[in-house]
C-alpha positions as CSV (number, residue, x, y, z in Angstrom):
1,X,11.9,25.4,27.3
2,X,8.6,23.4,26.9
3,X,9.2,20.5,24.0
4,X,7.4,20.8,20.6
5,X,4.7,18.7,20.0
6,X,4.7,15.9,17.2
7,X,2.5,18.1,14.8
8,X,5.0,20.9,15.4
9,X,8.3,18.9,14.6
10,X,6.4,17.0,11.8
11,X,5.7,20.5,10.2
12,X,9.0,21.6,10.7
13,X,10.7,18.7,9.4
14,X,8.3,18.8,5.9
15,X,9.1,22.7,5.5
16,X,12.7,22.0,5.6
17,X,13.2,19.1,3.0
18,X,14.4,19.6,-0.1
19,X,15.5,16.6,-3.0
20,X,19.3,17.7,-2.4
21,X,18.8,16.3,0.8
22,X,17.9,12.7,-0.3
23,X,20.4,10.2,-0.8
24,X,21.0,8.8,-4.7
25,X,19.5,5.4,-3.2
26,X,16.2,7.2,-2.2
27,X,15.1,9.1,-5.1
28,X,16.0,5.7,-7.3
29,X,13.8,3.7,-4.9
30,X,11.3,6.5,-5.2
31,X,10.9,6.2,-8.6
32,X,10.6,2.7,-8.8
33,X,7.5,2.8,-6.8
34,X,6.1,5.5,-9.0
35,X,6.6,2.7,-11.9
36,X,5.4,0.4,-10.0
37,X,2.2,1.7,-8.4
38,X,1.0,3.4,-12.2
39,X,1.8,-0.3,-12.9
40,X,-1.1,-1.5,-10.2
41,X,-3.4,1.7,-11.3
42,X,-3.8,0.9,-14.9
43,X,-3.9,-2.8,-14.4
44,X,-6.7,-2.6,-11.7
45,X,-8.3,0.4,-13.7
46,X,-11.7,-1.7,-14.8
47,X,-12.5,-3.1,-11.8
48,X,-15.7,-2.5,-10.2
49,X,-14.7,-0.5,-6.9
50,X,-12.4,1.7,-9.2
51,X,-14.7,2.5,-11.7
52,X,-17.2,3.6,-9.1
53,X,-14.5,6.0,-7.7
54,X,-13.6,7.1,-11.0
55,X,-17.6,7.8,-12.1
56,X,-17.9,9.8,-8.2
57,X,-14.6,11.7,-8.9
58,X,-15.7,12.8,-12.3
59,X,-19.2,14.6,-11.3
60,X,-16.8,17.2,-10.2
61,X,-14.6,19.7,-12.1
62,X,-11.9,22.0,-11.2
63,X,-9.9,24.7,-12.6
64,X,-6.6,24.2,-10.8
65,X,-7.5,20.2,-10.5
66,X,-5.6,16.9,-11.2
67,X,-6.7,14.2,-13.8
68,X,-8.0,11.0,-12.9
69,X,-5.6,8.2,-13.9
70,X,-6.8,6.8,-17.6
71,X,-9.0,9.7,-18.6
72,X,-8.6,13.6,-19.2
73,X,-10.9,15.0,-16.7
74,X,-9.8,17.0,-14.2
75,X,-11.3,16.9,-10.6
76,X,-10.5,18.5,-7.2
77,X,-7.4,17.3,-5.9
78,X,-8.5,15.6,-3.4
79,X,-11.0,13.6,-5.7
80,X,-8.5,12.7,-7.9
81,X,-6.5,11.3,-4.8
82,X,-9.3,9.3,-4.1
83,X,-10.2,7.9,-7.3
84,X,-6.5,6.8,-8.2
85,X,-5.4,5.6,-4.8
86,X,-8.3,2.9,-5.2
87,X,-6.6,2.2,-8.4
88,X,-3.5,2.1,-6.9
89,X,-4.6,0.0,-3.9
90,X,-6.9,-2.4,-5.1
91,X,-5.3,-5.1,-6.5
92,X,-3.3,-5.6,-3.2
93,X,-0.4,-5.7,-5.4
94,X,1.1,-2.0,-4.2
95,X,4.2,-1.9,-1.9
96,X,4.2,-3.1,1.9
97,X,5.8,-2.3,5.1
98,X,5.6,-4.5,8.3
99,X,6.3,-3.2,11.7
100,X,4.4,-2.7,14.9
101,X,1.3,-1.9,12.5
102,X,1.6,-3.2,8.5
103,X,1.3,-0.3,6.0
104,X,1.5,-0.2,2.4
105,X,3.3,3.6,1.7
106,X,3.1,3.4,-2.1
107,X,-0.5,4.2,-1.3
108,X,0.8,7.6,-0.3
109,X,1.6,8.5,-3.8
110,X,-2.2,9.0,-5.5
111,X,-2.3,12.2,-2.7
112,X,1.5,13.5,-3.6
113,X,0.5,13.0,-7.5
114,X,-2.6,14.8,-7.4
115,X,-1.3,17.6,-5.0
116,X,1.4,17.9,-7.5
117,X,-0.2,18.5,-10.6
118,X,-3.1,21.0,-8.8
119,X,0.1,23.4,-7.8
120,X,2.8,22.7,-10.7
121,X,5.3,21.1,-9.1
122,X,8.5,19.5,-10.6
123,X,9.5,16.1,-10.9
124,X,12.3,16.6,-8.0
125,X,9.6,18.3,-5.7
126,X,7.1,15.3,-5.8
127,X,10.3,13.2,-5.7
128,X,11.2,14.6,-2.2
129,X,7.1,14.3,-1.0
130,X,6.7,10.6,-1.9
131,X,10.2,10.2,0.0
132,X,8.7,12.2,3.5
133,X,5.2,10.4,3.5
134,X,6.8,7.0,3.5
135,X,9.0,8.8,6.2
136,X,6.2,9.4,8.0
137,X,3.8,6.7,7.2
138,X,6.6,3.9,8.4
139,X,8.2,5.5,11.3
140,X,4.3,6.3,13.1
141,X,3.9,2.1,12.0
142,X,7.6,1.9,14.0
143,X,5.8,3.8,17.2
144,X,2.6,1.9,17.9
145,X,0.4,-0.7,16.8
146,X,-3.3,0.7,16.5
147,X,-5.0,-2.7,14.5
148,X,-4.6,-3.7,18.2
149,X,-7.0,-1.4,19.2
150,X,-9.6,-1.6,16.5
151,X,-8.6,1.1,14.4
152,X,-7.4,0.3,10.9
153,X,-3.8,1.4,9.9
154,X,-4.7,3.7,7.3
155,X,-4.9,6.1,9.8
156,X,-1.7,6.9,10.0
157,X,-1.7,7.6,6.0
158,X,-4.0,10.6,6.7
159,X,-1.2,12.3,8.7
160,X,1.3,11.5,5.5
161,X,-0.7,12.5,3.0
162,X,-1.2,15.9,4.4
163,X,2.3,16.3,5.2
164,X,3.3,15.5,1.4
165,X,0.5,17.8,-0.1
166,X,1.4,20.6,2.3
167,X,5.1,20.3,1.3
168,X,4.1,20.3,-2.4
169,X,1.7,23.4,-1.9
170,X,4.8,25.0,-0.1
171,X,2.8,25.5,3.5
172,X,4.7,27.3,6.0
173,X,5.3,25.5,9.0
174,X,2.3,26.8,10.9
175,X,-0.3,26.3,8.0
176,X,1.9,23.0,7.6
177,X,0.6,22.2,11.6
178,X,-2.8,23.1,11.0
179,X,-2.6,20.4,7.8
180,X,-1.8,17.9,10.4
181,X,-4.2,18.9,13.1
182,X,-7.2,18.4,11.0
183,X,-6.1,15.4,9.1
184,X,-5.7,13.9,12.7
185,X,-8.7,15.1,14.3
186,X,-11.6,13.3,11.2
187,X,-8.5,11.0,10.0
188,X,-9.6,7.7,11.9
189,X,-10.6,4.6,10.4
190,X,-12.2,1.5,12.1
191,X,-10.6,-2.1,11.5
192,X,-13.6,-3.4,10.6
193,X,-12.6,-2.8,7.2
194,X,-10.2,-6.2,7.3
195,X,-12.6,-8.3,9.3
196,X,-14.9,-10.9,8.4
197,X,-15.9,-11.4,4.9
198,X,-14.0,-8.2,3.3
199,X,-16.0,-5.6,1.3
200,X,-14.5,-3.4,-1.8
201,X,-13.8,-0.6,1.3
202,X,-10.7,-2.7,2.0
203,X,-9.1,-1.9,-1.3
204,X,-10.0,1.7,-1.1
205,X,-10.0,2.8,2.9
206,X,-6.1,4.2,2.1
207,X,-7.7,6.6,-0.8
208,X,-10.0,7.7,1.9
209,X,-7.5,8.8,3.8
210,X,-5.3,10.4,0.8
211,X,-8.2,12.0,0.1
212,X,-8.6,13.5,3.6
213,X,-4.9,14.5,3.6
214,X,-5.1,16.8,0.6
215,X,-8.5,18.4,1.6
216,X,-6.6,19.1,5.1
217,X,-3.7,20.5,3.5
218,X,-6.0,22.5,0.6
219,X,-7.8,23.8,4.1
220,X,-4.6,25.0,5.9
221,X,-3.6,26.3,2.9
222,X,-6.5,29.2,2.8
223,X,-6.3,29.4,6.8
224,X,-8.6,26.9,8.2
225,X,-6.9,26.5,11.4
226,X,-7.1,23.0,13.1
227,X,-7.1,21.7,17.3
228,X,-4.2,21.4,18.7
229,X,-2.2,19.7,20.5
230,X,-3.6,17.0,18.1
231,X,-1.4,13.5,19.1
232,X,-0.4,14.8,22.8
233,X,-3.8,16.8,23.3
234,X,-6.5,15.9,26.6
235,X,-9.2,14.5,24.0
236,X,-6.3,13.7,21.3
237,X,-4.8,10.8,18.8
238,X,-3.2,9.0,22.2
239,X,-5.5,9.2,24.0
240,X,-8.5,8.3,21.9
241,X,-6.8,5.6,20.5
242,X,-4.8,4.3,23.6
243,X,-1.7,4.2,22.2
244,X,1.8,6.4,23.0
245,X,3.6,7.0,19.9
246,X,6.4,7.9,22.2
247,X,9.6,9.7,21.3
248,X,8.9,9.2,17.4
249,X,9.6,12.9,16.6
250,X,13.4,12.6,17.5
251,X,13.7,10.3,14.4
252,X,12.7,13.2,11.9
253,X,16.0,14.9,12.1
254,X,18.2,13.5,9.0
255,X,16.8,12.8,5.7
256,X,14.0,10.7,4.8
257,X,15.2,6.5,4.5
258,X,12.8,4.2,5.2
259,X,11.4,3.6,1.9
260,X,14.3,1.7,1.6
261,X,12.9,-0.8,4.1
262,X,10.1,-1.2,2.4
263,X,8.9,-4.2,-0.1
264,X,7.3,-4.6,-3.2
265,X,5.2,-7.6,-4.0
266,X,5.8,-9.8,-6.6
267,X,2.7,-11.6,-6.7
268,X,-1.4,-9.7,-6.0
269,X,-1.7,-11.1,-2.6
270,X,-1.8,-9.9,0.9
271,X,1.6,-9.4,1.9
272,X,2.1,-11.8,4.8
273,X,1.2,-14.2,2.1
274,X,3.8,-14.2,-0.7
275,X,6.7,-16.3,1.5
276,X,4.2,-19.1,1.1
277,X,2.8,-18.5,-2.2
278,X,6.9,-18.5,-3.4
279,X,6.9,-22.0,-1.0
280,X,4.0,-23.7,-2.9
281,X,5.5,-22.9,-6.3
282,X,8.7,-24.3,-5.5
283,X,6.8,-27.4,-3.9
284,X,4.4,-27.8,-6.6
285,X,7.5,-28.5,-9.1
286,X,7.9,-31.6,-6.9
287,X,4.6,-32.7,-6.6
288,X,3.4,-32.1,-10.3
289,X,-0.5,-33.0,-10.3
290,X,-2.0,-31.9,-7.2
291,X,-4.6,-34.5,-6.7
292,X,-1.7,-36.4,-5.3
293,X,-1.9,-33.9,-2.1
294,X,-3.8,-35.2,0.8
295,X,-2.9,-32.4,2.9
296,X,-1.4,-28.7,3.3
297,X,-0.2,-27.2,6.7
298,X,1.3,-24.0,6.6
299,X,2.6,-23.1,9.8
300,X,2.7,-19.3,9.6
301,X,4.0,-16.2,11.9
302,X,1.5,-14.4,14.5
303,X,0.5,-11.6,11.8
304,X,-0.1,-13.5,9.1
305,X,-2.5,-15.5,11.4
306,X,-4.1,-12.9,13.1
307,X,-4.8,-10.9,9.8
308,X,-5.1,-13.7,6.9
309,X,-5.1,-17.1,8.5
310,X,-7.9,-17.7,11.5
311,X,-11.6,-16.6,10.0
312,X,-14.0,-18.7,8.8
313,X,-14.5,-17.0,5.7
314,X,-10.7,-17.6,4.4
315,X,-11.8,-20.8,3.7
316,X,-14.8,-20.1,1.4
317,X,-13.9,-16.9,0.1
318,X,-16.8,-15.2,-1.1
319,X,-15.5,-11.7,-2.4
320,X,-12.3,-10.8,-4.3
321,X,-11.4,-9.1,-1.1
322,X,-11.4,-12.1,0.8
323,X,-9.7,-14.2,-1.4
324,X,-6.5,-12.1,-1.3
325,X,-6.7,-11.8,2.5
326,X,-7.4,-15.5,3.0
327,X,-3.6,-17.5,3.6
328,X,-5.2,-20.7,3.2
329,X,-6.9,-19.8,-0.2
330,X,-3.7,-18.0,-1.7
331,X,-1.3,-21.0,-0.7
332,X,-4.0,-23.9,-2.4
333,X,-4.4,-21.7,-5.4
334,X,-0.7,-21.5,-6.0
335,X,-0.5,-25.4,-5.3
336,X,-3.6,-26.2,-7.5
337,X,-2.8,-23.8,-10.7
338,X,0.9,-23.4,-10.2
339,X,0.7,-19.5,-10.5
340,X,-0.7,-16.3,-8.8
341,X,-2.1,-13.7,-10.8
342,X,-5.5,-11.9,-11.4
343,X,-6.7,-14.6,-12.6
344,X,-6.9,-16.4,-9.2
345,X,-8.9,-13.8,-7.9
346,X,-11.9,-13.7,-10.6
347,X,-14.7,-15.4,-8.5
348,X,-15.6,-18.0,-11.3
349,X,-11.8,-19.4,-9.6
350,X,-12.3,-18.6,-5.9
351,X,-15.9,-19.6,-5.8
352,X,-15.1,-22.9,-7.5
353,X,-16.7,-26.0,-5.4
354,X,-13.6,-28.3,-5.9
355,X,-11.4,-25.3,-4.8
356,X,-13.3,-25.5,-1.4
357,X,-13.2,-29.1,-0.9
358,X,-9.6,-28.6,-1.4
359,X,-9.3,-26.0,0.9
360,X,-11.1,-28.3,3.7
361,X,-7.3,-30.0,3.7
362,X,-5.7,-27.0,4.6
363,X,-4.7,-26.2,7.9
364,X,-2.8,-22.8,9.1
365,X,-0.9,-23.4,12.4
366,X,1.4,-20.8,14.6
367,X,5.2,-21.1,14.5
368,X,6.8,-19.1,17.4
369,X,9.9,-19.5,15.7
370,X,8.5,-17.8,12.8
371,X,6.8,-15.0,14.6
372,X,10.1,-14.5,16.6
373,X,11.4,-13.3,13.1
374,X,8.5,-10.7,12.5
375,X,8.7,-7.8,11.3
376,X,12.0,-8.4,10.0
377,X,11.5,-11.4,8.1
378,X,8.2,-12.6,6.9
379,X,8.1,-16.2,7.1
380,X,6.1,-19.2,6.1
381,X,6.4,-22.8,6.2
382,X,4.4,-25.1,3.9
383,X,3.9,-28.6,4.5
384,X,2.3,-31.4,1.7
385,X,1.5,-34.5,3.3
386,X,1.2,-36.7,0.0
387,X,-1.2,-39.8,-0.5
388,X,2.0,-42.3,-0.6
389,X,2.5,-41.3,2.8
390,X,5.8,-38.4,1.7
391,X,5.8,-34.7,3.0
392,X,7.3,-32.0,1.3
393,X,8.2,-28.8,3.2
394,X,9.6,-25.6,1.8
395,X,10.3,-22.8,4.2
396,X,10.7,-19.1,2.7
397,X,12.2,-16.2,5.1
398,X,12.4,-13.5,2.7
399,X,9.7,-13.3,0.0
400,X,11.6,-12.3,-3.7
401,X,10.6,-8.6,-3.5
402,X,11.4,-7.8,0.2
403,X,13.4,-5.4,1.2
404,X,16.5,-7.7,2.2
405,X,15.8,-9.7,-1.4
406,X,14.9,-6.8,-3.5
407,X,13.7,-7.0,-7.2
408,X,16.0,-6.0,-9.5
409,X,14.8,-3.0,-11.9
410,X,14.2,-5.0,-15.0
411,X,11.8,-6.7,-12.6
412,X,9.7,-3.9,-11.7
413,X,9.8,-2.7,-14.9
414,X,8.6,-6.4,-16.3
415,X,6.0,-6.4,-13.4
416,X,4.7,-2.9,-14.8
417,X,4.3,-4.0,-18.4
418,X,2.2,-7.0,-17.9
419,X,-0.1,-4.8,-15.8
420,X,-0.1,-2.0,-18.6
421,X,0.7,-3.4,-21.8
422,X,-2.9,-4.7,-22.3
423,X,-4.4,-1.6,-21.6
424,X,-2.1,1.0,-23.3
425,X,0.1,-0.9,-25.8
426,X,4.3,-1.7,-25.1
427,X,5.1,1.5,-27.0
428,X,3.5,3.9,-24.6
429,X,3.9,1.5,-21.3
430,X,7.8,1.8,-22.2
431,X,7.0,5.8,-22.7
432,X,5.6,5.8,-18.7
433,X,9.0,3.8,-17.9
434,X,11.1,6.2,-19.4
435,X,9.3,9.3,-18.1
436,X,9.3,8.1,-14.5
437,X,13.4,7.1,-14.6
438,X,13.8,10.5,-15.6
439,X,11.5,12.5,-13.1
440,X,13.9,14.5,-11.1
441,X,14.4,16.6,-14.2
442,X,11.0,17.2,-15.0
443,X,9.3,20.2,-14.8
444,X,5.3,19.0,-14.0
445,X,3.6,15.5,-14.0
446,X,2.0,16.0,-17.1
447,X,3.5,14.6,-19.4
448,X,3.6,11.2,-17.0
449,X,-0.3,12.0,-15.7
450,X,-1.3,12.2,-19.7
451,X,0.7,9.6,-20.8
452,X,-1.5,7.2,-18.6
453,X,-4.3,8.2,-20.9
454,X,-7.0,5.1,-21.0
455,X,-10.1,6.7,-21.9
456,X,-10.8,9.9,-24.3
């Protein structure tokens, strides 16, 4: 008997889930990132790459549609995934997973959403999507690196995003395959979207994809058939991107899990960042006025090096999107203004002249003992070399937020309500909460979609 392809077990595995399968510990931790990416959404909502999305995504109307976050216009699905997962994304404050290739999954959630609402589906059902695109999503990160190669890992999102909007539209399993087969075959992205001096495509590359994911799935669903075999195939995924994803369709037997190795970020930075952001609080306490600092080295773990530590430009960032990609900027920022918010990334802050000269002190150095502990723990150390000759080091391992130091709930839901409260009010930010604790019982999204409401 010849062995099924990935695409086939993939599409088997989506048809056959069901919320009664997920563990109590899942769906929690599923709706916890629904709270928390809405959170990211609304907060980000007036920024400039967001807006633009939002102002494309509106030109278009649909009958069977899904709103765009913060208004009541309803676009194509796969518009409206597009639109809100830049929201979602941009701040660089959504969830993160770090394995052979880093992903953040909560991105995954603008495509479920959207799919969602276009169909009717219940709480429970998008519940049970979110919780098999992170499924998916991780355990393709698990299989092989393709940053490696040049290709960005968003890639892998458009083969999770069609599998979630497929299972939401109720695809049989072939239509389900077909889903896959075209997402794969248009689905990848180049890396050049993190190099260099970083453009607003980096916030929004993964809503590219969720976008993709849908309109493969809304494809499938009216018989568009897609090429097949799509990873194993002559002129397919492996071979085009030179990678072997391996045995990875064995894992997609029991239910879905690895959202539960997942973290979410407690401060907007780039995730390999936030062990030494948490390390230059703590040593800034000790320090008290900066200008004492005559120098910074933060010795750092492979990744965090390769993606946020060795440019040029991370030590003049010239764009938001370098800024929060830039190790060196992020640590000085915390150490110079003893917090990390939005505010740190306004370009009045990250432009600022003394903030450079500063910066000219800081160095970024490999630690193989740190990069021995990758993916599993996320470390960095942070040096201060004071001008009375002292140096302070703090070393952080585990981030408050990751997965083996989680937040608690009250956290996420504070984290939420300084994101949202200035937009909608505490009354109706608490309304979101409560909606989203409660989704397994709910019998559409629209009530949570329309309680987002921004802009009449």
């Amino acid at each position: 008997m010849a062995t099924k392809t990935l695409a086939h077990q993939l599409a088997e595995y989506a048809c056959s889930l069901n919320l009664e399968d997920l563990s109590k510990d899942v769906v929690h931790e599923v709706k916890r990132r629904v709270i928390d990416s809405l959170g990211c959404a609304l907060g980000a909502w007036k920024e400039e790459p967001c807006a633009i999305a939002r102002k494309v995504a509106s030109n278009f109307s649909a009958k069977h549609g899904s709103i765009i976050i913060g208004t009541n216009h309803k676009a194509p699905p796969d518009w409206a995934a597009f639109a809100n997962g830049c929201a979602i994304r941009y701040f660089d404050y959504n969830d993160t997973y770090l394995s052979k290739e880093p992903a953040h999954p909560s991105d995954n959630i603008s495509a479920a959403l959207a799919a969602a609402e276009s169909v009717g589906a219940g709480g429970g059902e998008l519940i049970t999507a979110i919780a098999l695109a992170y499924e998916v999503q991780c355990r393709l990160c698990d299989a092989a690196s393709i940053r490696a190669r040049g290709w960005d890992h968003v890639t892998y999102g458009a083969f999770s995003t069609a599998l979630a909007s497929a299972h939401l539209m109720k695809l049989d399993p072939v239509k389900t395959r077909h889903a896959v087969n075209i997402a794969g075959v248009a689905g990848a992205a180049m890396r050049q979207a993190r190099a260099g001096e970083l453009s607003h495509w980096k916030g929004v590359a993964f809503a590219n994809a969720a976008r993709h994911g849908v309109f493969s799935a809304l494809l499938a669903r009216a018989g568009m058939t897609g090429p097949a075999p799509i990873f194993e195939g002559q002129m397919g995924f492996e071979k085009q991107l030179g990678v072997s994803l391996g045995n990875v369709g064995e894992k997609f037997r029991g239910a879905p899990s690895m959202i539960l190795q997942t973290s979410i970020k407690y401060w907007p930075a780039e995730y390999h960042s936030q062990s030494a952001i948490e390390a230059a609080l703590a040593l800034r306490k000790e320090v008290g006025d900066p200008a004492k600092i005559k120098q910074v080295i933060i010795e750092s773990h492979d990744a965090a090096v390769d993606i946020i530590g060795s440019e040029p430009e991370k030590w003049k960032p010239k764009t938001r999107e370098t800024a929060d990609h830039s190790l060196p900027y992020i640590t000085a920022i915390a150490l110079i203004d003893g917090e990390v918010t939005d505010k740190q990334f306004e370009p009045q802050r990250f432009k600022d002249s003394e903030v450079w000269k500063f910066l000219e002190n800081v160095k970024v150095e490999r630690n193989a003992e740190l990069s021995a502990l990758y993916p599993g723990g996320v470390a960095n150390m942070v040096h201060i070399d004071l001008a009375d000759g002292r140096r302070l080091t703090k070393r952080v391992d585990y981030p408050i937020g990751h997965a083996k130091n989680p937040l608690k709930d009250s956290q996420v839901e504070e984290k939420f309500n300084v994101l949202v409260e200035p937009m909608l009010g505490s009354e109706r930010a608490r309304r979101i909460v409560d909606i989203v604790w409660k989704l397994d019982d709910a019998k559409n999204v629209d009530e949570l979609i329309h309680g987002c409401l921004i802009e009449k």
